[in-house]
ZAVODREN-82471 format. One record per atom (N, C-alpha, C, CB): residue number from 1; atom name; x, y, z. Coordinates in pm, 1 decimal, always signed. Glycine has a CB too. Example, Ala and Ser with C-alpha at 12.3 -4.5 7.8 and 13.67 -1.06 7.14 Angstrom:
BEGIN
+------+------+----------+----------+----------+
! resi ! name !       c1 !       c2 !       c3 !
+------+------+----------+----------+----------+
!    1 !    N !  +1319.0 !   -569.0 !   +780.0 !
!    1 !   CA !  +1230.0 !   -450.0 !   +780.0 !
!    1 !    C !  +1320.0 !   -330.0 !   +780.0 !
!    1 !   CB !  +1130.8 !   -447.3 !   +904.6 !
!    2 !    N !  +1285.0 !   -225.0 !   +708.0 !
!    2 !   CA !  +1367.0 !   -106.0 !   +714.0 !
!    2 !    C !  +1290.0 !     +3.0 !   +787.0 !
!    2 !   CB !  +1408.4 !    -59.8 !   +572.5 !
+------+------+----------+----------+----------+
END
This chain:
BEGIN
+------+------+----------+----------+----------+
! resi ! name !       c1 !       c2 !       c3 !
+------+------+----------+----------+----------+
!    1 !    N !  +1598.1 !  -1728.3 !  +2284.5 !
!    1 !   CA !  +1459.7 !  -1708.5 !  +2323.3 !
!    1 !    C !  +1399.4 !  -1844.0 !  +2358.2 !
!    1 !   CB !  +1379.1 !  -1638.6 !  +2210.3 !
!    2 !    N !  +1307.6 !  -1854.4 !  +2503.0 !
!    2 !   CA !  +1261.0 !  -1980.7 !  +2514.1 !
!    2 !    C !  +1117.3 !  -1923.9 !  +2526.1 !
!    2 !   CB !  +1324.8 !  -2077.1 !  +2635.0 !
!    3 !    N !  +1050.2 !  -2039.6 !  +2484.5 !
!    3 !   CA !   +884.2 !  -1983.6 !  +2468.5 !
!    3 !    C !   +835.2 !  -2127.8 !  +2552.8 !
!    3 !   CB !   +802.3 !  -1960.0 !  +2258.4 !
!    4 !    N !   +735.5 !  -2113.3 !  +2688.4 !
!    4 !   CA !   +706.5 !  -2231.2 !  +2750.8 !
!    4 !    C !   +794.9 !  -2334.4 !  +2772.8 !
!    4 !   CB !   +619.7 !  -2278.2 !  +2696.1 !
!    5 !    N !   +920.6 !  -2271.7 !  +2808.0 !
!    5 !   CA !  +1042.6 !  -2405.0 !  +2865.7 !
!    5 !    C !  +1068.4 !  -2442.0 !  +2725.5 !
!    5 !   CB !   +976.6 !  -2569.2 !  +2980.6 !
!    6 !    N !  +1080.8 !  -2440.4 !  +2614.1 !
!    6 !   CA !  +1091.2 !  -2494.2 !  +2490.9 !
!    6 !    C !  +1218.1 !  -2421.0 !  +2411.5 !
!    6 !   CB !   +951.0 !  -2478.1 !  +2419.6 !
!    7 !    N !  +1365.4 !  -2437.8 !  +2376.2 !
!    7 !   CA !  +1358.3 !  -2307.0 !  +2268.1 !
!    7 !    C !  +1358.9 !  -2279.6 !  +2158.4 !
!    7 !   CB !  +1420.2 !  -2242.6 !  +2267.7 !
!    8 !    N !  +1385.5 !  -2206.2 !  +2097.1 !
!    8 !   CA !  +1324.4 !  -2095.8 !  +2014.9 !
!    8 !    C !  +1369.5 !  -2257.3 !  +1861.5 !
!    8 !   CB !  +1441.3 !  -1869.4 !  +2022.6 !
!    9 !    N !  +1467.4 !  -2267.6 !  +1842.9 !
!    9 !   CA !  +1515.6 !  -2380.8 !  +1771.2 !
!    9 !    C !  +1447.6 !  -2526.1 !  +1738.3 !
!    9 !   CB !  +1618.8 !  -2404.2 !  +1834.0 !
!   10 !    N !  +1435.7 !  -2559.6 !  +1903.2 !
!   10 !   CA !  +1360.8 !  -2646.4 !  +1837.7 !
!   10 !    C !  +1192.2 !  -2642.4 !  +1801.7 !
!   10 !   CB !  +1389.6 !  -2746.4 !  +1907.0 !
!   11 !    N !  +1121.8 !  -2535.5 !  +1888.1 !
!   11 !   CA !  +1015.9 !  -2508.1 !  +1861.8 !
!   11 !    C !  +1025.0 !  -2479.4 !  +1685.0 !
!   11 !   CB !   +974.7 !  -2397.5 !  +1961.6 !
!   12 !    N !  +1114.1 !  -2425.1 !  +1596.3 !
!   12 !   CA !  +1141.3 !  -2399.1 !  +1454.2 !
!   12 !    C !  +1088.8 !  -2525.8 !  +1385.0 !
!   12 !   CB !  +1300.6 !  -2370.2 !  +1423.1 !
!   13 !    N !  +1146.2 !  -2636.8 !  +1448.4 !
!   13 !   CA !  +1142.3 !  -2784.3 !  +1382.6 !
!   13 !    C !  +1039.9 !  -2874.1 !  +1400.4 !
!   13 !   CB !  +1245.1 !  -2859.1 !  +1421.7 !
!   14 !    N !   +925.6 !  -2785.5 !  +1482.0 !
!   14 !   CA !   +845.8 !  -2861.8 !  +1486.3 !
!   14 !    C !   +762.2 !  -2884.9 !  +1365.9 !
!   14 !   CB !   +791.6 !  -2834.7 !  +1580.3 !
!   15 !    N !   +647.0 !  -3003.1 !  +1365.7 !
!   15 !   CA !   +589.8 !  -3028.9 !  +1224.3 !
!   15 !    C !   +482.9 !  -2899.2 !  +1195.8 !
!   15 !   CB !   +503.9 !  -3192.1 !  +1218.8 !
!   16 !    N !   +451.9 !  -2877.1 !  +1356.4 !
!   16 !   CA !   +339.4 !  -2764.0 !  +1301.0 !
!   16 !    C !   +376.3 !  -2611.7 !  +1301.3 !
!   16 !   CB !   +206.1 !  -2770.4 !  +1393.6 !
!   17 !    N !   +508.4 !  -2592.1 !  +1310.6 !
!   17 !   CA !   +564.5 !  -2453.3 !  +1240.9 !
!   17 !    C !   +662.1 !  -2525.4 !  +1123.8 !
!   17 !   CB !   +667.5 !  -2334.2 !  +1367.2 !
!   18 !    N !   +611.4 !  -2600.3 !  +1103.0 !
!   18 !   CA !   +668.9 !  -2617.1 !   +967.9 !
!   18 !    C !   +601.7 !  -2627.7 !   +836.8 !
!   18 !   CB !   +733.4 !  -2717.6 !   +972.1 !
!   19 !    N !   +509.7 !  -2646.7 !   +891.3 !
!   19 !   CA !   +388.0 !  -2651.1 !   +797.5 !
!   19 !    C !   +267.9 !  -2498.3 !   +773.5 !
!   19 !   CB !   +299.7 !  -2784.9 !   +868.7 !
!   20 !    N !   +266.6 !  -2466.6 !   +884.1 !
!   20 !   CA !   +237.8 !  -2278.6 !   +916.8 !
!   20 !    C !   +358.3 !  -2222.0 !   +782.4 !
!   20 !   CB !   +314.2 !  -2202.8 !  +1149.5 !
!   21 !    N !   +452.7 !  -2253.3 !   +811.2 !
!   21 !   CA !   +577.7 !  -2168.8 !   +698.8 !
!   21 !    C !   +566.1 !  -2258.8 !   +576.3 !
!   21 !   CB !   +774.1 !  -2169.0 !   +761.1 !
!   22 !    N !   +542.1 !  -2339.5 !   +538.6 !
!   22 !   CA !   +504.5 !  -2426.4 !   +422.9 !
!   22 !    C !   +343.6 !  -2315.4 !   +327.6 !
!   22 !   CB !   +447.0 !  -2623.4 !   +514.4 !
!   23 !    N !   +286.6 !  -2353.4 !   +438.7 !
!   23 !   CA !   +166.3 !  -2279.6 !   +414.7 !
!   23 !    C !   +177.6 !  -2098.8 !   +356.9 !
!   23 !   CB !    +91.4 !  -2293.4 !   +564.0 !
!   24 !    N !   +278.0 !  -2055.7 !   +424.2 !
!   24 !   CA !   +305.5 !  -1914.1 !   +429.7 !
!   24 !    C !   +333.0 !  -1929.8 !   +244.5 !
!   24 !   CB !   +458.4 !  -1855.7 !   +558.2 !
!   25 !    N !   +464.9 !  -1982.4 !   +246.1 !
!   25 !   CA !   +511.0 !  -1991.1 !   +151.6 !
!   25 !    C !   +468.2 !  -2055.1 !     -3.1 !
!   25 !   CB !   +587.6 !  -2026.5 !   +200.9 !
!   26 !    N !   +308.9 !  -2139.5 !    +21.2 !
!   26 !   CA !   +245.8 !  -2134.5 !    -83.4 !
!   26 !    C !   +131.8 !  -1955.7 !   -114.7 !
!   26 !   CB !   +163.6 !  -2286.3 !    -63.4 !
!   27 !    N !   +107.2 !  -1963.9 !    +14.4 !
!   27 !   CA !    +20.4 !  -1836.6 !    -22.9 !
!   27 !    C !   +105.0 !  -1727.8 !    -85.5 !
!   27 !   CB !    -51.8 !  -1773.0 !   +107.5 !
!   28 !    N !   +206.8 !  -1721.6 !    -39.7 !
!   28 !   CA !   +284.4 !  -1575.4 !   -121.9 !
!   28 !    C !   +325.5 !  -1638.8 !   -269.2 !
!   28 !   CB !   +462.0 !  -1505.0 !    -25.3 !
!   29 !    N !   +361.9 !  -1726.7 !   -284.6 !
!   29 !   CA !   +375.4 !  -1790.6 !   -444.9 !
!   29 !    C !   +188.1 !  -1745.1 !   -530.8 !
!   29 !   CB !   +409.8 !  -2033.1 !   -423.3 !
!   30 !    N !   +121.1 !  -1794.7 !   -458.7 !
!   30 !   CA !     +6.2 !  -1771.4 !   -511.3 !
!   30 !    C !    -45.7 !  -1661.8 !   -541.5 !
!   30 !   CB !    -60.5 !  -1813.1 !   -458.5 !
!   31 !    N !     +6.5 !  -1585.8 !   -458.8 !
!   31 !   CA !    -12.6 !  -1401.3 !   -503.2 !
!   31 !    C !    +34.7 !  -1397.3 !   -561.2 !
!   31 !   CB !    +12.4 !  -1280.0 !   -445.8 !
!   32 !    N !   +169.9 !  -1372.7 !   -576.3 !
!   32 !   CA !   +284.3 !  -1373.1 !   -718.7 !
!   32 !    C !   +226.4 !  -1431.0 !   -839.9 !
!   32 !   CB !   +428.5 !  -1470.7 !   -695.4 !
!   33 !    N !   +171.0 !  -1547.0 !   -808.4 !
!   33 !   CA !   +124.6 !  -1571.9 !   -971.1 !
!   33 !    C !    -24.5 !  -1490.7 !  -1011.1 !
!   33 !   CB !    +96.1 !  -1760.5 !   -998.2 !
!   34 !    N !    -80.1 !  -1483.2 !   -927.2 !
!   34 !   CA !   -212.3 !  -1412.5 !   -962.1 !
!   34 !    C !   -170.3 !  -1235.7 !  -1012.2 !
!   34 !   CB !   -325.3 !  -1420.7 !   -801.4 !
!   35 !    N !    -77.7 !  -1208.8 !   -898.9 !
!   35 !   CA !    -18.1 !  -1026.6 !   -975.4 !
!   35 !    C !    +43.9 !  -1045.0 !  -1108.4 !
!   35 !   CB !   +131.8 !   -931.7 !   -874.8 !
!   36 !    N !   +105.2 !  -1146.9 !  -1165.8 !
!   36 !   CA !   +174.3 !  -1186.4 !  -1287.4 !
!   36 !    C !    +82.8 !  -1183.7 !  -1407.2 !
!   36 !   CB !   +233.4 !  -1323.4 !  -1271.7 !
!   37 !    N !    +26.1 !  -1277.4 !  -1383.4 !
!   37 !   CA !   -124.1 !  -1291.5 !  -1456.2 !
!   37 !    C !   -206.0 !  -1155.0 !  -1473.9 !
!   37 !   CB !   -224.6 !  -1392.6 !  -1361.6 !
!   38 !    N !   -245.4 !  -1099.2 !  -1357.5 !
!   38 !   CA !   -320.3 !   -955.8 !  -1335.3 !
!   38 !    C !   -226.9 !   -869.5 !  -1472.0 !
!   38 !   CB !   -288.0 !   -873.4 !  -1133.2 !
!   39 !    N !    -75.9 !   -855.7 !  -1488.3 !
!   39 !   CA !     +5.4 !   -768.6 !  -1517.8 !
!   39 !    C !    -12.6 !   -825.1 !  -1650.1 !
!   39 !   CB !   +138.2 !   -754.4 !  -1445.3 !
!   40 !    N !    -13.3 !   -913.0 !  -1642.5 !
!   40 !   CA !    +13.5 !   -998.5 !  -1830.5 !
!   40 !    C !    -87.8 !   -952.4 !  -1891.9 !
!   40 !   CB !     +2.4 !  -1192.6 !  -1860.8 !
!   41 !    N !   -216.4 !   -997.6 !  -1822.4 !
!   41 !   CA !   -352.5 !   -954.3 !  -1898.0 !
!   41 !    C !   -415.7 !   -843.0 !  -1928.3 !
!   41 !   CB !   -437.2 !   -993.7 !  -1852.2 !
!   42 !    N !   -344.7 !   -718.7 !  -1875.4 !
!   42 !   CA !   -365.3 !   -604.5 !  -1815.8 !
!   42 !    C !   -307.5 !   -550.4 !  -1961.6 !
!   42 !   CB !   -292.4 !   -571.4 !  -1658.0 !
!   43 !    N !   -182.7 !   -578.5 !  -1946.0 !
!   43 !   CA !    -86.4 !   -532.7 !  -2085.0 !
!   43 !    C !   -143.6 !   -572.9 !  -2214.7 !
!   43 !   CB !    +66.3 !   -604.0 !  -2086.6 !
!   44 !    N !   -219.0 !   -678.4 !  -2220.4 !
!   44 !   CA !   -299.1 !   -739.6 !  -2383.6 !
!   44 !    C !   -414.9 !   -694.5 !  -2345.4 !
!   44 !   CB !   -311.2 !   -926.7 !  -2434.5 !
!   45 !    N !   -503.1 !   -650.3 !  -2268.2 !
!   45 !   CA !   -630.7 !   -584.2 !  -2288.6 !
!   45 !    C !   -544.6 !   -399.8 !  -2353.0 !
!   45 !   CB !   -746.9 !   -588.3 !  -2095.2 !
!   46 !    N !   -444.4 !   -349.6 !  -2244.6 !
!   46 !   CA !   -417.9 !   -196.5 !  -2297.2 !
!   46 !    C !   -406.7 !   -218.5 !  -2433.9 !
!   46 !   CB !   -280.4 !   -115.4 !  -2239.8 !
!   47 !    N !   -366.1 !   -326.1 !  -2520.6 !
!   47 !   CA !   -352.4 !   -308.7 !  -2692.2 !
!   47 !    C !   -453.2 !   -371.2 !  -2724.8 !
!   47 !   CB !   -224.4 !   -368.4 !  -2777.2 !
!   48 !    N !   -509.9 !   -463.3 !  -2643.4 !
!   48 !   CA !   -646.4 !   -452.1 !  -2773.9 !
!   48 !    C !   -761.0 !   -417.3 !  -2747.9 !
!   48 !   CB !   -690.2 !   -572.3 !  -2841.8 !
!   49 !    N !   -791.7 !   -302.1 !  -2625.7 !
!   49 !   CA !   -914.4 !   -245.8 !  -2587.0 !
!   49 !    C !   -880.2 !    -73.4 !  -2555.5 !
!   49 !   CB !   -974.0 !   -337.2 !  -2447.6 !
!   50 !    N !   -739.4 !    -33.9 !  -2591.5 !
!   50 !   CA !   -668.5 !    +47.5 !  -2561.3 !
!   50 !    C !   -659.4 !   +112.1 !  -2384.1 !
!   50 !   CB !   -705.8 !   +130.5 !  -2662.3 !
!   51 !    N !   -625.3 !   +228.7 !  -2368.6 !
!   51 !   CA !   -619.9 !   +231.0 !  -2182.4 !
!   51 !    C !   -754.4 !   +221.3 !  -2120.5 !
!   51 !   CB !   -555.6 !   +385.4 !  -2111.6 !
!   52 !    N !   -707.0 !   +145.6 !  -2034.1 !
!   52 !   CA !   -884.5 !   +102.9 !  -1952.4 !
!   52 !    C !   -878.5 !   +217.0 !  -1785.6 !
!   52 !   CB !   -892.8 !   -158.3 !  -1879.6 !
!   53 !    N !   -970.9 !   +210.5 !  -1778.4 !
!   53 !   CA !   -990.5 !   +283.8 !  -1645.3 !
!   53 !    C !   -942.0 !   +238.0 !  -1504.0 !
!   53 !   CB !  -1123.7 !   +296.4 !  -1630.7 !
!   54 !    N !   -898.7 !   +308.8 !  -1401.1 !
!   54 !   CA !   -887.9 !   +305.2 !  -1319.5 !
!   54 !    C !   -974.9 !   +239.5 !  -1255.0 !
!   54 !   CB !   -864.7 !   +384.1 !  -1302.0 !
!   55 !    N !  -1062.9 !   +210.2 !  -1223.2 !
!   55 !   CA !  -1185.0 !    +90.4 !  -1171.0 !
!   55 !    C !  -1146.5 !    -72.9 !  -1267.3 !
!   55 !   CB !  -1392.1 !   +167.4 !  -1232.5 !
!   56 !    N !  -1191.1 !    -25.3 !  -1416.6 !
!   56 !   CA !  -1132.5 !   -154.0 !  -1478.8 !
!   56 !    C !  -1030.9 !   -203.1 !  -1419.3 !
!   56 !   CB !  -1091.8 !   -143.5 !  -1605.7 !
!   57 !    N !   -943.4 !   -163.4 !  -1429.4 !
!   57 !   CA !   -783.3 !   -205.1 !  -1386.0 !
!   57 !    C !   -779.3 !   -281.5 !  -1259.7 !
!   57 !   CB !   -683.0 !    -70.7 !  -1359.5 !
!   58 !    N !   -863.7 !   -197.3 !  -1181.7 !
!   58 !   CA !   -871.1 !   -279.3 !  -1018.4 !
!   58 !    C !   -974.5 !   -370.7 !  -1029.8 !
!   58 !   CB !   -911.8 !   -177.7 !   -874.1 !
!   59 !    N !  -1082.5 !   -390.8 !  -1122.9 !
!   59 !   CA !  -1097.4 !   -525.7 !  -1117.7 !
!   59 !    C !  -1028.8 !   -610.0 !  -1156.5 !
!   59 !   CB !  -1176.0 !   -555.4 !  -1155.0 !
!   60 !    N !   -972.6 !   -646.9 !  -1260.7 !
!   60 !   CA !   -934.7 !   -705.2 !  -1289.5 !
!   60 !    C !   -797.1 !   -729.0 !  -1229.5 !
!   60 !   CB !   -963.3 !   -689.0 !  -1379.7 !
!   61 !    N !   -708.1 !   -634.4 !  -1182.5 !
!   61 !   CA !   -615.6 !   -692.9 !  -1053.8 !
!   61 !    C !   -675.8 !   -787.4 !   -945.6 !
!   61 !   CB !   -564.4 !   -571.5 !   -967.8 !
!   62 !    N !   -841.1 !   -730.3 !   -931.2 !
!   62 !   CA !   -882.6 !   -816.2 !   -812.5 !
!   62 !    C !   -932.2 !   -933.7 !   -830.9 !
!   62 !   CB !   -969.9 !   -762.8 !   -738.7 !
!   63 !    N !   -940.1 !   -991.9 !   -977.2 !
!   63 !   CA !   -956.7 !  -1174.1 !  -1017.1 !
!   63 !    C !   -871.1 !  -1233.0 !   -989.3 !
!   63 !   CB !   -969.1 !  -1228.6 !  -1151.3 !
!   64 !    N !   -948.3 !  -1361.8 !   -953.1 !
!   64 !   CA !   -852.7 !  -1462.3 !   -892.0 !
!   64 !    C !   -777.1 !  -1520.1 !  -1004.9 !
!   64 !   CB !   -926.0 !  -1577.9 !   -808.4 !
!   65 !    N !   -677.3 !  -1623.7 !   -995.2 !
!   65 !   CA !   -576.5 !  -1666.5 !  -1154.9 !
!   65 !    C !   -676.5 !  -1714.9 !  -1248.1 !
!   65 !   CB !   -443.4 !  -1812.5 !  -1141.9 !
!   66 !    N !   -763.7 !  -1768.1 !  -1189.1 !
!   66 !   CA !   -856.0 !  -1909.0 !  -1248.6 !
!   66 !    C !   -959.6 !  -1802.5 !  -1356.9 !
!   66 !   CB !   -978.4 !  -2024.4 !  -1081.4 !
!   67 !    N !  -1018.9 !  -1701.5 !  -1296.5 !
!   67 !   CA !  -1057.2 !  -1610.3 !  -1396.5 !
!   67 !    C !   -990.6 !  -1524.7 !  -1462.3 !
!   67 !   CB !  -1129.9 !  -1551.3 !  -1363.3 !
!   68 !    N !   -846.2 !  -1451.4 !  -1413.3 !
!   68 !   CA !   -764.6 !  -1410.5 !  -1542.2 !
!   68 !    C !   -768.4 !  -1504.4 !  -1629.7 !
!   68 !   CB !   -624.8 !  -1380.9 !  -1524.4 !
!   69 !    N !   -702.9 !  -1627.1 !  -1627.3 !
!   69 !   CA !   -648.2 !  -1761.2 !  -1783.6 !
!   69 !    C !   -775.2 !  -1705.8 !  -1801.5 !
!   69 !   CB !   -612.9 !  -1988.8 !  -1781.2 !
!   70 !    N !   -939.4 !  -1702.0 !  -1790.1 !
!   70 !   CA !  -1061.9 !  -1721.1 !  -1865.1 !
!   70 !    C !  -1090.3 !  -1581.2 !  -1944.5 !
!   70 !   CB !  -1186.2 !  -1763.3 !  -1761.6 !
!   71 !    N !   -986.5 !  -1457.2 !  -1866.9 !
!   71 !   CA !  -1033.1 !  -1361.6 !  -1945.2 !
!   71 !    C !   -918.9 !  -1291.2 !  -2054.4 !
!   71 !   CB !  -1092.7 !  -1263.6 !  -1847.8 !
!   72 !    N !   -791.0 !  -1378.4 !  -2000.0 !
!   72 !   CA !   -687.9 !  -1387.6 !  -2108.3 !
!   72 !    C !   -726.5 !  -1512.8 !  -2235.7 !
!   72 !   CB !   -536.4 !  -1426.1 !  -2023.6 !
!   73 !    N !   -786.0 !  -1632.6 !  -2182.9 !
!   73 !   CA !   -861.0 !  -1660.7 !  -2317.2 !
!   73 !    C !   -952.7 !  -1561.0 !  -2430.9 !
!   73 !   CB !   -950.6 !  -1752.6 !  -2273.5 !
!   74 !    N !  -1042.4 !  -1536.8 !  -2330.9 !
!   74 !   CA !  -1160.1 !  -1447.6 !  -2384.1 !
!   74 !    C !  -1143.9 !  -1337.7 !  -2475.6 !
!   74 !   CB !  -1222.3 !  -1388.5 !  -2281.2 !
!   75 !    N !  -1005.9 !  -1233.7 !  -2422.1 !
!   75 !   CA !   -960.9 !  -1123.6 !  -2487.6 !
!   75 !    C !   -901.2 !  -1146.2 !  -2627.6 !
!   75 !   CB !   -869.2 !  -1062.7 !  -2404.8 !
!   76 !    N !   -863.7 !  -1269.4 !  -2633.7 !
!   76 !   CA !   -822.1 !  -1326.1 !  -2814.2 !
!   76 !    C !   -971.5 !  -1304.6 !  -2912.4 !
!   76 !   CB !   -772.7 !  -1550.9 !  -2819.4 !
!   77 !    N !  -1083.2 !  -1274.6 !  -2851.3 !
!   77 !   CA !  -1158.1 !  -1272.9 !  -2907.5 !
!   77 !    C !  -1270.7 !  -1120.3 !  -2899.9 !
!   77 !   CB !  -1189.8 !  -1394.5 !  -2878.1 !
!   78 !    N !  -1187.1 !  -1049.7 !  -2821.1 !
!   78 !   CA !  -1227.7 !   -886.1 !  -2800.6 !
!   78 !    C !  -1237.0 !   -764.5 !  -2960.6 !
!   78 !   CB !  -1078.8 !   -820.0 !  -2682.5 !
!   79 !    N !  -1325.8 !   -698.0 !  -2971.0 !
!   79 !   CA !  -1297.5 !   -657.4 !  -3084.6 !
!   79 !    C !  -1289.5 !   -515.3 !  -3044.1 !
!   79 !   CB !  -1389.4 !   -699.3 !  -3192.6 !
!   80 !    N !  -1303.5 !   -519.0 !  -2877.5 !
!   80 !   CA !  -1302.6 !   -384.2 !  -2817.9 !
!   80 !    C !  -1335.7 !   -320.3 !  -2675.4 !
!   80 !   CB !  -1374.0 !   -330.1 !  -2887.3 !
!   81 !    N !  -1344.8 !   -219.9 !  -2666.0 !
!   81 !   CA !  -1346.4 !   -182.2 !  -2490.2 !
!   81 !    C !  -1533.5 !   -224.6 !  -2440.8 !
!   81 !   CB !  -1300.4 !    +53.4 !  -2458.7 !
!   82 !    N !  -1601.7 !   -278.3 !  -2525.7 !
!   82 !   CA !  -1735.8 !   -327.8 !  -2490.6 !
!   82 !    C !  -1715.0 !   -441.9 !  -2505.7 !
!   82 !   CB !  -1850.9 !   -286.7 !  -2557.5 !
!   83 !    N !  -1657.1 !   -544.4 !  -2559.4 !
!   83 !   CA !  -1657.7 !   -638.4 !  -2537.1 !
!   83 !    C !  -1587.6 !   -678.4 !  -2372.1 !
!   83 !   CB !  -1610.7 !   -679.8 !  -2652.2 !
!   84 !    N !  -1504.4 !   -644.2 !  -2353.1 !
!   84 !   CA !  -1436.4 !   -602.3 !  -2237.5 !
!   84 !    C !  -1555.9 !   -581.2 !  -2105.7 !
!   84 !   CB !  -1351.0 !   -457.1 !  -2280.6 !
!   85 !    N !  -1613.9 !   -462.3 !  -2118.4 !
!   85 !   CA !  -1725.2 !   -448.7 !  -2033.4 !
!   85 !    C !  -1813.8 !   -513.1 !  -2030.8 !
!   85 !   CB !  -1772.7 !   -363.8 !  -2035.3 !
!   86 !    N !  -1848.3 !   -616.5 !  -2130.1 !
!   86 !   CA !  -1960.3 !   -716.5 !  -2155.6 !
!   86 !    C !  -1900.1 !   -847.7 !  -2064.7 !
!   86 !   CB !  -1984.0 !   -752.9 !  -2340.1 !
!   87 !    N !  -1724.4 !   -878.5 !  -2130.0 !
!   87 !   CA !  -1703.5 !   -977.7 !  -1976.6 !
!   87 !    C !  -1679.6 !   -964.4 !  -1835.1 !
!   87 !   CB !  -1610.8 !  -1045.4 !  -1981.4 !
!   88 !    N !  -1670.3 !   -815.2 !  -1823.5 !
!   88 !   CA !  -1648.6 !   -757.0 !  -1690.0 !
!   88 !    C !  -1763.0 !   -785.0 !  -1621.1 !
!   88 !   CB !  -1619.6 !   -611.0 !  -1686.8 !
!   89 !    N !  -1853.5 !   -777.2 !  -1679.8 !
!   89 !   CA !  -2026.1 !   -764.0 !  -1599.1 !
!   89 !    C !  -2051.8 !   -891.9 !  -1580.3 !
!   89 !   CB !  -2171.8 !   -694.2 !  -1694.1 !
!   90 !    N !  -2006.8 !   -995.5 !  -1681.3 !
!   90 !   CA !  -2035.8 !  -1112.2 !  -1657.5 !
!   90 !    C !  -1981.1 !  -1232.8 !  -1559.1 !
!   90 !   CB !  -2031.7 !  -1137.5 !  -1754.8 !
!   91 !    N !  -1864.2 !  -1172.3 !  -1568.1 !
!   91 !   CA !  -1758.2 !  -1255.1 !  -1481.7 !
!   91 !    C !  -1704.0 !  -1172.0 !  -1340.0 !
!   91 !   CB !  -1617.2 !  -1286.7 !  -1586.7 !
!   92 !    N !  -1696.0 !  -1039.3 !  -1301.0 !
!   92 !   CA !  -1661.9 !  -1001.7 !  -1233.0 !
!   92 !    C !  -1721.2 !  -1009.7 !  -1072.3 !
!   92 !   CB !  -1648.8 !   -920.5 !  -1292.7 !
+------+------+----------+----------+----------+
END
């Protein structure tokens, strides 16, 4: 494949598709860790706030990492499914 007299190879090696795929490849790491996190925190709220709702759940899939760690801190200190909704409202 040639794209503008160029082909396909070395257009690969250039700095700025290399950095486009650099880039690619932090953003999908970054999802991965945020769904990890989502899954971790998800599993220690179900035991110590017992099953949360279908809305709950999707918020909290939909925090970014930086507020899961704050609400996987936070939940060490949950005594229940209102405390839970008390940081949901606050942080969400």
């Amino acid at each position: 494949m040639v794209i503008a007299g160029i082909p396909r190879e070395e257009i690969r090696h250039t700095r700025a598709v290399q950095d486009w795929l650099a880039e690619g490849r932090q953003e999908g790491e970054a999802k991965g860790r945020q769904k990890e996190a989502a899954s971790m925190t998800l599993r220690l709220l179900n035991r110590r706030c017992g099953p949360l709702s279908d809305a709950t759940t999707a918020q909290i899939q939909a925090l970014p990492l930086e507020q899961l760690g704050a609400l996987a801190d936070a939940l060490l200190d949950f005594q229940g499914p209102a405390d839970l909704a008390t940081w949901v409202a606050a942080n969400a």
